[in-house]
C-alpha positions as CSV (number, residue, x, y, z in Angstrom):
1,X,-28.7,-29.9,61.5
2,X,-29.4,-26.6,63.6
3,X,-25.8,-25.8,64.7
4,X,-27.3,-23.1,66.9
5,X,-27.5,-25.4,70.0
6,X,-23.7,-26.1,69.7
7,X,-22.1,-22.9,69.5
8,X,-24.3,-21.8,72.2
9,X,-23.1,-25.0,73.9
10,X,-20.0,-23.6,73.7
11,X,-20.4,-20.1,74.7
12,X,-21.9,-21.1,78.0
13,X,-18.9,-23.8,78.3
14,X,-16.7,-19.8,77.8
15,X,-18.4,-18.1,80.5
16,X,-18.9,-20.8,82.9
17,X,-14.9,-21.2,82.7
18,X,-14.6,-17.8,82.4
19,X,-16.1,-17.6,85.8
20,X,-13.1,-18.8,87.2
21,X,-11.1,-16.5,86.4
22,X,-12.7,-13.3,88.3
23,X,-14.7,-10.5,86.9
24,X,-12.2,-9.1,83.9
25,X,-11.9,-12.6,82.4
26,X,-15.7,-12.7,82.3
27,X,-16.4,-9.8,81.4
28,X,-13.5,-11.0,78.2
29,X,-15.5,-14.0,77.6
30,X,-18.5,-11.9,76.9
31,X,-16.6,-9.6,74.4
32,X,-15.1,-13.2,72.6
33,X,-18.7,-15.0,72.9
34,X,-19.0,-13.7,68.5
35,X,-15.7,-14.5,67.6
36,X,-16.1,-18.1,68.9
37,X,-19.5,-18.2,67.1
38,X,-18.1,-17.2,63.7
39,X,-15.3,-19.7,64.3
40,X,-17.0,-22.5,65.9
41,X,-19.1,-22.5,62.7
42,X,-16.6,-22.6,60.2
43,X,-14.8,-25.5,62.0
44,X,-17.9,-27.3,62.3
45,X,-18.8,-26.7,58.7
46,X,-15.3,-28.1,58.3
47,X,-15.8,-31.0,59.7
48,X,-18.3,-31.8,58.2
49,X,-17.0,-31.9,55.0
50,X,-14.3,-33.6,55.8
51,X,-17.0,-36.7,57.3
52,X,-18.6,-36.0,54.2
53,X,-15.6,-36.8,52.2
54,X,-14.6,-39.8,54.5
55,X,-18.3,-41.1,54.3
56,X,-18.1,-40.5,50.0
57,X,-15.2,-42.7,50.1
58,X,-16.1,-45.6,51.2
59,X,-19.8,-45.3,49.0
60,X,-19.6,-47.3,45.7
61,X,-21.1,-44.6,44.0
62,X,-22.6,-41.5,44.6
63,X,-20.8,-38.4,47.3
64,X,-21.9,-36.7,50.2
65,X,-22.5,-33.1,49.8
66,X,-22.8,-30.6,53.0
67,X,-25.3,-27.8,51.9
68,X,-25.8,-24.8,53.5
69,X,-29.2,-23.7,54.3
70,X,-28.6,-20.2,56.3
71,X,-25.7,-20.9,58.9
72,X,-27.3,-24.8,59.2
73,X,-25.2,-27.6,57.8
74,X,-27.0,-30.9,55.9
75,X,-25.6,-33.9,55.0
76,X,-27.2,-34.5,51.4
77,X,-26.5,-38.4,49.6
78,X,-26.4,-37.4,46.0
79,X,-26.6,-40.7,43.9
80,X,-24.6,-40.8,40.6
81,X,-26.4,-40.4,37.5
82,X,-23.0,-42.1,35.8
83,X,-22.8,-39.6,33.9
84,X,-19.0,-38.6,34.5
85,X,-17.3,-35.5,34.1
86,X,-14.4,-35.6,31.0
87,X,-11.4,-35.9,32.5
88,X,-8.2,-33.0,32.0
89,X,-5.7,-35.1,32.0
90,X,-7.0,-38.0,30.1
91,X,-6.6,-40.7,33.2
92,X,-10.0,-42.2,33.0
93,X,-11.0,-43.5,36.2
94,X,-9.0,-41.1,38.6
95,X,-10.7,-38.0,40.4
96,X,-9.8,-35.7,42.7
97,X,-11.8,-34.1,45.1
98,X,-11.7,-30.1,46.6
99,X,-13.9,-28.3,49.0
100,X,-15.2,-25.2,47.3
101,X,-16.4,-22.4,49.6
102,X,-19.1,-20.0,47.2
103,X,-20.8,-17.2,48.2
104,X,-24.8,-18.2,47.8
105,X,-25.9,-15.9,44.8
106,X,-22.7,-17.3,42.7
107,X,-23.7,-20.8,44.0
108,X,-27.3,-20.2,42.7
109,X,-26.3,-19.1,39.3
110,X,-23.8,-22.0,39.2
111,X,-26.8,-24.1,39.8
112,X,-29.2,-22.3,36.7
113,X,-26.7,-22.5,34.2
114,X,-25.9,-26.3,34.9
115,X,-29.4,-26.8,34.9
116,X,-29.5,-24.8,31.7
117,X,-26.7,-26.9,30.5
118,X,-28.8,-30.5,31.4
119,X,-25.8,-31.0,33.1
120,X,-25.0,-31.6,37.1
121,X,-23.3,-29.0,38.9
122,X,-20.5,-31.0,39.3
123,X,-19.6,-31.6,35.7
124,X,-20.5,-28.0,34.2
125,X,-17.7,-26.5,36.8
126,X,-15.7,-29.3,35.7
127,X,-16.6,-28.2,31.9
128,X,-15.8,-24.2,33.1
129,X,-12.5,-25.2,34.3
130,X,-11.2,-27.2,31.6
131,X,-12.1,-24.3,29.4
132,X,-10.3,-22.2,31.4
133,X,-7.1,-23.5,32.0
134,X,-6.8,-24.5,27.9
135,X,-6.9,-21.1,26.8
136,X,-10.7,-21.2,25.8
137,X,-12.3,-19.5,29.2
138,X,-12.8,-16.6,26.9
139,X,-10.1,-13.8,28.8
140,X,-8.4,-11.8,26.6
141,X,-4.7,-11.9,26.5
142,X,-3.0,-8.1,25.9
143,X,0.4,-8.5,24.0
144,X,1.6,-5.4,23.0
145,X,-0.8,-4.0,20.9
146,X,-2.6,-7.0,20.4
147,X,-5.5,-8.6,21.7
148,X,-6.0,-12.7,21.1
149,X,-8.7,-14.1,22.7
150,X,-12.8,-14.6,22.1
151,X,-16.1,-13.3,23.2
152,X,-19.4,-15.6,24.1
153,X,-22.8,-14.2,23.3
């Protein structure tokens, strides 16, 4: 989906009713035409997800993902493998969901280790966290003079 044609849908929806308003409120319209393009993006992209979310839902198996491809949005089914992610609190059968902004080169090395892994992306973050809130995420802990805590080669 090429969101280009709607923020610039909406830019000439600014000036047009800036127009209205005289010369200075055009010539403010102009000035905000970026801010409403950075914004109108991120709400779309917003939106998205939450349709995406709605539309997971109501799927017997399987989610929507929205990918990013550049500043265009997609709509991706991604079918369950049923291999299911362990689950922290030990209440099979419940899951939570959260939308998880990354920026693209932490995304991609998400991806390569996962893949690394054999595992989907969804289950090695899963696997990352749980290690992390544990104690095992490998951060050292400073108490006085000591150090507890271990390395991964």
């Amino acid at each position: 989906m090429e969101t280009a044609q709607f923020i610039e849908g909406l830019q000439e929806d600014l000036r047009e009713l800036a127009q209205i308003g005289g010369d200075e409120l055009v010539h403010a319209a102009r000035r905000l035409e970026g801010a409403v393009k950075q914004s109108a993006t991120l709400r779309l992209i917003d939106a998205l997800t939450q349709v995406a979310l709605d539309l997971s839902s109501q799927l017997p198996n399987g989610h929507i993902d929205v990918r990013l491809s550049g500043q265009d949005p997609e709509l991706v089914y991604v079918e369950e493998e049923g291999e299911e992610a362990p689950s922290p609190s030990g209440e099979d059968g419940l899951s939570s969901r959260i939308t998880l902004r990354l920026p693209e080169s932490l995304k991609s090395s998400v991806e390569r280790a996962a893949e690394a892994e054999g595992a989907s992306v969804n289950t090695w973050i899963v696997r990352a966290l749980q290690r992390a809130v544990s104690g095992g995420g490998g951060r050292a802990v400073r108490s006085g003079k000591r150090i507890t805590g271990f390395s991964q080669a």
